[in-house]
N, C-alpha and C positions, 0 to 999 in steps of 0.2 A: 534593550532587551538583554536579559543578563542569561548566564546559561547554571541549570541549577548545580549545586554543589555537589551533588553522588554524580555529575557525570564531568567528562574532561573536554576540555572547551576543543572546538575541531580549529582548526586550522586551516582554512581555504589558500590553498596555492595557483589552483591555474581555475578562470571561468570563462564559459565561454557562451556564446549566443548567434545561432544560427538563424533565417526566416527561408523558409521552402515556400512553394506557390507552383501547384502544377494541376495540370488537367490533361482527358482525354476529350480530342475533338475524333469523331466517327462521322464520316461518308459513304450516304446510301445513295443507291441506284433507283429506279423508280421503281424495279422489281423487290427494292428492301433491303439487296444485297450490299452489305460494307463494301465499299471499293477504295477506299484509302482512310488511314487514319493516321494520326497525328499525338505523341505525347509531351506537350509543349513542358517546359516546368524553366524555374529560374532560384537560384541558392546561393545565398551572400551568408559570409558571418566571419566575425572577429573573436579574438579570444585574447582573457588580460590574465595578467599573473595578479594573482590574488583579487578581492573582490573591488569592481571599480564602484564608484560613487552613483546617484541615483541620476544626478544631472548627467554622469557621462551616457548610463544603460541611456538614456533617453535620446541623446545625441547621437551615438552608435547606431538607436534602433530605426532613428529617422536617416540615419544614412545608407542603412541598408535599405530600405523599403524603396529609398530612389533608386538601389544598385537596382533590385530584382522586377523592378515598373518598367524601369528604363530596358531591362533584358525581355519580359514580357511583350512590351510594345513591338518591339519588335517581331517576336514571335507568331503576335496577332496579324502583322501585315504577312507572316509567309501561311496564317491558315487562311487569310483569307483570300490569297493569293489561290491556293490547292482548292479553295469552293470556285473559283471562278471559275477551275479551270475542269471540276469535275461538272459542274452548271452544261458548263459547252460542251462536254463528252469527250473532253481531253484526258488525257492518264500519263 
């Protein structure tokens, strides 16, 4: 892709690429009431001076999504830990 001649070509120095992944879990009571909540989230990213190659975004993108799974998983065992524990009437 060429860039047209009335404008001046840009120069990319620094790019970067983030992946967020988050949620709100809410615990009600039998009366409805929230009794605990939880805002689990997990955020990986790298950042390259100037623009990287397609093979690398893709290698990058696959390494983050193991950082923020692998942080996630974990997160799922402390919500489901807090359900067990509002289940039984614990706080």
């Amino acid at each position: 892709m060429s860039v047209p001649e009335h404008l001046d070509p840009v120069k990319v120095v620094k790019m970067s690429m983030t992946i967020r992944m988050d949620a709100t879990v809410t615990v009600y009571d039998a009366a409805g009431q929230a009794t605990d909540w939880l805002k689990p989230g997990s955020e990986a990213g790298v950042t390259w001076n100037g623009v990287p190659t397609q093979a690398e975004l893709m290698l990058r993108f696959n390494d983050l999504t193991q950082v923020t799974s692998a942080t996630l998983e974990s997160v799922v065992v402390e919500v489901r830990k807090r359900l067990d524990k509002a289940r039984r009437g614990e706080r």
